[in-house]
C-alpha positions as CSV (number, residue, x, y, z in Angstrom):
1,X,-9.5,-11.4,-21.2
2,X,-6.7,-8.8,-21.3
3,X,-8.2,-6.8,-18.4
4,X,-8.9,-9.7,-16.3
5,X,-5.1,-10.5,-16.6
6,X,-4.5,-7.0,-16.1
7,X,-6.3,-6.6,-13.1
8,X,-4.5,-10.1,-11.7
9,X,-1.4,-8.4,-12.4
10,X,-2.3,-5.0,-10.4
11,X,-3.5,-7.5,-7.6
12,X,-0.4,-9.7,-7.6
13,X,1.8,-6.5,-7.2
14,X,-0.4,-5.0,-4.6
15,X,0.0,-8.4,-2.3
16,X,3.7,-9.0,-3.2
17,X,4.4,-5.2,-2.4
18,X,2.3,-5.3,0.9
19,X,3.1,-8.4,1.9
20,X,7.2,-7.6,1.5
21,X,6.6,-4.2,3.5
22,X,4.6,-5.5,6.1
23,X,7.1,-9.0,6.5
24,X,10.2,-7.0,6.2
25,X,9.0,-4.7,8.9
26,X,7.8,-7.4,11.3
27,X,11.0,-8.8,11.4
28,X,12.5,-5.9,12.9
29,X,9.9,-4.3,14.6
30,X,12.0,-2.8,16.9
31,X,13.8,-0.7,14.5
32,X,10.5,0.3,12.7
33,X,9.3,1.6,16.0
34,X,12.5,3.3,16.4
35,X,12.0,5.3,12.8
36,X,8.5,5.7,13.3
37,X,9.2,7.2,16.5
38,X,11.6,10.2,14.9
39,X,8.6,11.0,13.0
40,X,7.2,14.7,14.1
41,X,4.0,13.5,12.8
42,X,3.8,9.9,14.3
43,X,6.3,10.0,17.6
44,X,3.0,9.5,20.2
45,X,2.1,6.6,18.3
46,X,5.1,5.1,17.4
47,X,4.3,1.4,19.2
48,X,0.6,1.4,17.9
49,X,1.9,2.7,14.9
50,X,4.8,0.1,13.9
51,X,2.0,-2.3,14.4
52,X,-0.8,-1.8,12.9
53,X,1.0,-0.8,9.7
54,X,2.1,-4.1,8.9
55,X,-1.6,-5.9,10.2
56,X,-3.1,-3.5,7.6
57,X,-0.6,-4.5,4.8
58,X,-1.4,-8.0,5.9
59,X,-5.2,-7.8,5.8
60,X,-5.0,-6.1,2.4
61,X,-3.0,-8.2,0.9
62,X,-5.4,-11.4,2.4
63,X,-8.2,-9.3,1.0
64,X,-7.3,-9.2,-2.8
65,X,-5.8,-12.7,-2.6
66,X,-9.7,-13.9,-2.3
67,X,-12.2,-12.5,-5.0
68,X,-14.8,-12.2,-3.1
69,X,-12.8,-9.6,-1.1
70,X,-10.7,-8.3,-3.8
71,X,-12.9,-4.8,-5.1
72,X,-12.8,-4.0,-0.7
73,X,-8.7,-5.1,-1.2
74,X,-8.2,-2.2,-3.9
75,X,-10.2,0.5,-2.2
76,X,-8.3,-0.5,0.8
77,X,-5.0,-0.8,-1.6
78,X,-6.0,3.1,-2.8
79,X,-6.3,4.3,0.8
80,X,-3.7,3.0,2.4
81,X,-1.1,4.4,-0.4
82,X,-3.3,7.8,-0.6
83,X,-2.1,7.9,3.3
84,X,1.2,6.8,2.9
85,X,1.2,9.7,-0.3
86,X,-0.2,12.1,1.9
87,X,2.3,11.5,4.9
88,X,5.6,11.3,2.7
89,X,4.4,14.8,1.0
90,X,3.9,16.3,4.4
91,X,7.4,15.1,5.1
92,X,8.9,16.4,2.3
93,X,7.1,19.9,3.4
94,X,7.5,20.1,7.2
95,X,10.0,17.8,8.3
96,X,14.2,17.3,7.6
97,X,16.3,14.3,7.5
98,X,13.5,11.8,8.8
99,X,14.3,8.5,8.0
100,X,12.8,6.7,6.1
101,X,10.6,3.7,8.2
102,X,9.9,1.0,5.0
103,X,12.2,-2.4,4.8
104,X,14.0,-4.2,2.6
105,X,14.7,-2.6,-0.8
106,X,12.4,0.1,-0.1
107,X,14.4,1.3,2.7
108,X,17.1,2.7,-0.1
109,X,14.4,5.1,-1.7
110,X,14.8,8.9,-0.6
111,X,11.4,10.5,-0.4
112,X,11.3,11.9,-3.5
113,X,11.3,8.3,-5.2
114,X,8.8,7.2,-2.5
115,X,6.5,9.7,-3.5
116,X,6.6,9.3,-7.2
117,X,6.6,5.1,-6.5
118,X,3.2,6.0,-4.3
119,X,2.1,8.0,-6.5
120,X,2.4,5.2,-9.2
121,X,0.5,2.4,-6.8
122,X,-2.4,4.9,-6.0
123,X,-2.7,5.1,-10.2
124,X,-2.8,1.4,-10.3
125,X,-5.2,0.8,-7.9
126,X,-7.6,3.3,-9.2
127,X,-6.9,1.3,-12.8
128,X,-7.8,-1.8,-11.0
129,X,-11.0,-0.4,-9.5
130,X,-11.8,0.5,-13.0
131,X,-11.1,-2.5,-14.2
132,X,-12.9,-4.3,-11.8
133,X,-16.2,-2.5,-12.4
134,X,-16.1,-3.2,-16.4
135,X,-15.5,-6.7,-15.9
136,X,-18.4,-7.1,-13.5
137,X,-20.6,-4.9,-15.8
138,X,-19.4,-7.2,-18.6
139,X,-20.7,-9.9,-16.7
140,X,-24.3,-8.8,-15.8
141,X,-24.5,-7.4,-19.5
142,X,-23.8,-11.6,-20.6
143,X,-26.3,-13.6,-21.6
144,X,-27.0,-16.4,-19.7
């Protein structure tokens, strides 16, 4: 019972943290193209880009909404903030002053604190993957 709630938990953040990024960036779409754009690594793509980000975010966060979608939810939920881990270190790396492109409350985070805060959501979605395959070995190991 305690990792079922445990796993609703790491869903529930998942969908209320992709669901706030992607909605905060739709709403000013033109400013996240505008950021994305002064990216070194992402200025070609910028429109595609500011985009498909929050659709992604949006699909995700559909996908572990619905159970029968939720395992495909947090290996999406693990890629997508591996990429977004992977981008924000080459950043840190390569690249100066680039601002940063996320909405909302998010928006006040240096890169640093991104990192470590990705870091922290790539860790929870491998703990819900986890979670998610005991539970459904639990279940197949039940007697009927």
């Amino acid at each position: 019972m305690k990792k079922k709630l445990a796993l609703e938990i790491i869903c529930a953040l998942f969908i209320l943290l992709f669901a706030y990024a992607a909605i905060m960036k739709l709403l000013d779409v033109q400013k996240f193209t505008v950021q994305i754009g002064k990216s070194p690594l992402l200025e070609s793509y910028a429109n595609l880009v500011a985009w498909a980000i929050p659709s992604i975010e949006l699909i995700i966060a559909g996908m572990l909404v619905w159970g029968r979608f939720r395992l495909t939810g947090l290996y999406a939920s693990f890629t997508l903030m591996s990429m977004f881990t992977i981008y924000i270190i080459a950043i840190l790396q390569f690249s100066e002053k680039i601002p940063c492109s996320c909405g909302g409350i998010l928006e006040d985070m240096g890169w640093t604190e991104h990192l470590f805060f990705n870091i922290g959501f790539v860790l929870l979605s491998v703990v819900g993957i986890v979670i998610y395959y005991s539970e459904e070995e639990k279940d197949t190991l039940a007697p009927a």
